[in-house]
Every structure is written in C-alpha cells, then in structure tokens.
C-alpha positions as CSV (number, residue, x, y, z in Angstrom):
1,X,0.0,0.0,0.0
2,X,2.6,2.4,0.8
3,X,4.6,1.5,-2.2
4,X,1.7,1.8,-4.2
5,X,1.1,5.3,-2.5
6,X,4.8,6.5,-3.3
7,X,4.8,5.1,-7.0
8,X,2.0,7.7,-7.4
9,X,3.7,10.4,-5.6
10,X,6.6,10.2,-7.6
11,X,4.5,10.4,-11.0
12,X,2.7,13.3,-10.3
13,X,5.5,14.8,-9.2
14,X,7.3,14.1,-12.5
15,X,4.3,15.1,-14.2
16,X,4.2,18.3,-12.4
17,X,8.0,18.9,-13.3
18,X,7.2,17.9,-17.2
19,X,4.2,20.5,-17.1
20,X,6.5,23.1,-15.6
21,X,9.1,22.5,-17.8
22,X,7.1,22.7,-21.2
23,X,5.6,25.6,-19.9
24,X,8.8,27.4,-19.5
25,X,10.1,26.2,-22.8
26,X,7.5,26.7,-25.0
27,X,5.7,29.9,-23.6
28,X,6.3,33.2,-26.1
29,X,7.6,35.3,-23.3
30,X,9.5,32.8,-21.1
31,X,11.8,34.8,-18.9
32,X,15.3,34.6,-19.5
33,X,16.3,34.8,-15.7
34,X,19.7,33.7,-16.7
35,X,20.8,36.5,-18.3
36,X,20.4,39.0,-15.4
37,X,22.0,36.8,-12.4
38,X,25.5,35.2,-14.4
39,X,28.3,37.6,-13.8
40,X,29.9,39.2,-16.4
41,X,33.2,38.2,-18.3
42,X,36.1,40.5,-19.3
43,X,35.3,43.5,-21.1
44,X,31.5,42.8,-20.8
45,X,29.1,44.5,-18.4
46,X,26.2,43.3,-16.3
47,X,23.0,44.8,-16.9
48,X,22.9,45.7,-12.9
49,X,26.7,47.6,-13.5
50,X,25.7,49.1,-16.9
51,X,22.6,50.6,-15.4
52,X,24.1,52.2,-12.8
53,X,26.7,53.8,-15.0
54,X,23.8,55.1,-16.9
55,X,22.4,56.4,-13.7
56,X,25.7,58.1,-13.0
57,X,27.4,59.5,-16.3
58,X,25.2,58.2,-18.8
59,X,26.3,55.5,-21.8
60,X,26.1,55.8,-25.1
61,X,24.6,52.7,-26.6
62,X,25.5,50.6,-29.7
63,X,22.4,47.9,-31.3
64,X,24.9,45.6,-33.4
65,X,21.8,43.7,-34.3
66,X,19.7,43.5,-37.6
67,X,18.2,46.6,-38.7
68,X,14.5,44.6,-38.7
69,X,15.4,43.2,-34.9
70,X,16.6,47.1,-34.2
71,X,12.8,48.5,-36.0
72,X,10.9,46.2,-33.2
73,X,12.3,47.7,-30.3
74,X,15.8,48.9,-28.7
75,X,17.4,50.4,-26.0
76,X,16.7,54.3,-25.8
77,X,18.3,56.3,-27.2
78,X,20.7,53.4,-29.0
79,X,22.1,53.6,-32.3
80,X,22.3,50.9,-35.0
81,X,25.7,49.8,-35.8
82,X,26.7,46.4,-37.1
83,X,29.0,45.1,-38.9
84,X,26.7,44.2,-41.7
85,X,26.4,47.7,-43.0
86,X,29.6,49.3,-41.6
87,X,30.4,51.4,-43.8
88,X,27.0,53.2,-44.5
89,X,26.7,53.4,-40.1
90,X,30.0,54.2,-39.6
91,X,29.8,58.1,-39.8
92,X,26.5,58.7,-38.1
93,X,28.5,56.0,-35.4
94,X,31.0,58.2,-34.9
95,X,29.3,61.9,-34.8
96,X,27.3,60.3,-32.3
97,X,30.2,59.1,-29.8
98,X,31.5,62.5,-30.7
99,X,28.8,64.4,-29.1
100,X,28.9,62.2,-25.9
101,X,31.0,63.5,-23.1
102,X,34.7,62.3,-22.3
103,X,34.8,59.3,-19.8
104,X,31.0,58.2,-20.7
105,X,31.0,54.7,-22.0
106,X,29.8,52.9,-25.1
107,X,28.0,50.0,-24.5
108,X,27.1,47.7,-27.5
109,X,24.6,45.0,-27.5
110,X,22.8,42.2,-29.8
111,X,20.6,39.5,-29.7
112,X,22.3,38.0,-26.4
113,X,24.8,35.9,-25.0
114,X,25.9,33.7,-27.4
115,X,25.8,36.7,-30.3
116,X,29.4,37.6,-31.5
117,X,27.5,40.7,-33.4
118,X,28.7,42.9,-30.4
119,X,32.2,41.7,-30.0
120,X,33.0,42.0,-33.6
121,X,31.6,45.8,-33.3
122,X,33.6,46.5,-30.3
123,X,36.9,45.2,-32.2
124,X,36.3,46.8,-34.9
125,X,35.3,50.1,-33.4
126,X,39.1,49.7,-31.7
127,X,40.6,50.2,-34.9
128,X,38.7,53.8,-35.4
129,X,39.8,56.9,-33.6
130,X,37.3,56.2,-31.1
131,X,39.1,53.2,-30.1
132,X,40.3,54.8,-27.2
133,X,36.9,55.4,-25.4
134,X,35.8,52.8,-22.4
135,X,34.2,49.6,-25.2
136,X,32.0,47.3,-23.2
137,X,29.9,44.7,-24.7
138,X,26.6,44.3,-22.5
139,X,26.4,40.6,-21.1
140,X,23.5,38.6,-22.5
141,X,22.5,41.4,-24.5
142,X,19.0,43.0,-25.7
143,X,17.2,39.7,-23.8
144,X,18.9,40.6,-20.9
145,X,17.5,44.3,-20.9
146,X,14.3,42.9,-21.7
147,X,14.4,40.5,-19.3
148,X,14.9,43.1,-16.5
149,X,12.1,45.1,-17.2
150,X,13.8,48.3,-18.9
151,X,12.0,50.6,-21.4
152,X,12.4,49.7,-25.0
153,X,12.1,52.2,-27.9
154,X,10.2,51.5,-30.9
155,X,10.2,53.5,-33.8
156,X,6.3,55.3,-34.5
C-alpha cells in the first residue's frame, strides 16, 4: 500500500516537473532569468553595472543587431551599428560618440549571450579613432534588458 502510495507520488510529481518545464520552454515570453543573475566576463558589463553607469554619467549605446530586430524595439536612445552595413553606419557612429562627453562609456549589444555581433563591433570600433573610449559589450545582450524590465524604444 505504501509503495503503491509512493509510486504515485513520484509520477505526479514528474508530471508536475514535465508540465512546468514545457511551460517554460515553449511559452512566447518565457523569462530569460539567466541572463540577469550570471556575472559578467572581461570586457562585458552586467545589466545591474551598466545601469548604474547610466544612472551616473550616462552611456552611449551601440544595437549591433539586424536593422528589422533594431525597427521592433531597442534600447533608448541606442544607435544601429553592425558590422553588416559598416560602412553606411559608420559616420552617423562616430558623430554620435563625438557628441557624448569624455569618460562616458559605449555599451554595445545584440541578440544576447551567445551573439558575437557585439564583439566584432567592439573590435572593430578599436581600430577607429574612437578606439580609445571605455568599449564594453553588455552581457547577454538585448534579452537581458528585456528581461529586466527596462523601457524599449520602438520607432512610431
């Protein structure tokens, strides 16, 4: 009896964890609670550090995504600059650091962690004359400013 009692415990308790799970996975705006508790790596930024150095002295921020993915929605106030069309981004890119005080950092996203879009920005925005500016590449990217409730810009 017991063992009959604990068999059926311990399927509805594995049914519960499948129902969870599939939830999760398959629901359109799962949370990607990840993304805002893993620490960052070298020459990234949290999204906790990077909004507190917005608090403080202001960013400037890069979108090194798609121009469609940029058109839904994107960080306020970002610009779009990916390598994909470099060379047609490139000046408004750099009138737009330009303007931004000395000392405030750039902060360049994409689609999230495992997108290189915002590494390969950052490298080559080293070889510019802007190189010299603070480059940080925000850690688990536009889901991870998403994820942690912040206001996202979308053109009218």
């Amino acid at each position: 009896m017991i063992r009959h009692a604990l068999f059926q415990s311990a399927v509805l308790l594995a049914l519960t964890a499948l129902a969870g799970a599939l939830t999760w996975h398959f629901h359109p705006e799962r949370p990607e609670l990840h993304l805002i508790a893993e620490s960052a790596g070298p020459e990234e930024i949290s999204i906790g550090d990077a909004l507190k150095r917005q608090e403080k002295d202001g960013a400037v921020w890069l979108d090194a995504r798609q121009m469609a993915e940029f058109q839904k929605g994107h960080i306020p106030g970002a610009l779009l600059l990916n390598e994909y069309d470099w060379e047609n981004l490139l000046t408004n890119a750099f009138e737009f650091i330009s303007q931004a005080p000395e000392g405030r950092p750039v902060i360049i996203y994409c689609d999230g962690q495992k997108c290189a879009a915002s590494h390969a920005v950052r490298d080559k925005l080293r070889d510019t004359p802007i190189g010299d500016r603070e480059l940080l590449v925000l850690h688990g990217g536009f889901p991870a400013w998403a994820a942690a409730k912040q206001p996202i810009e979308k053109p009218d």
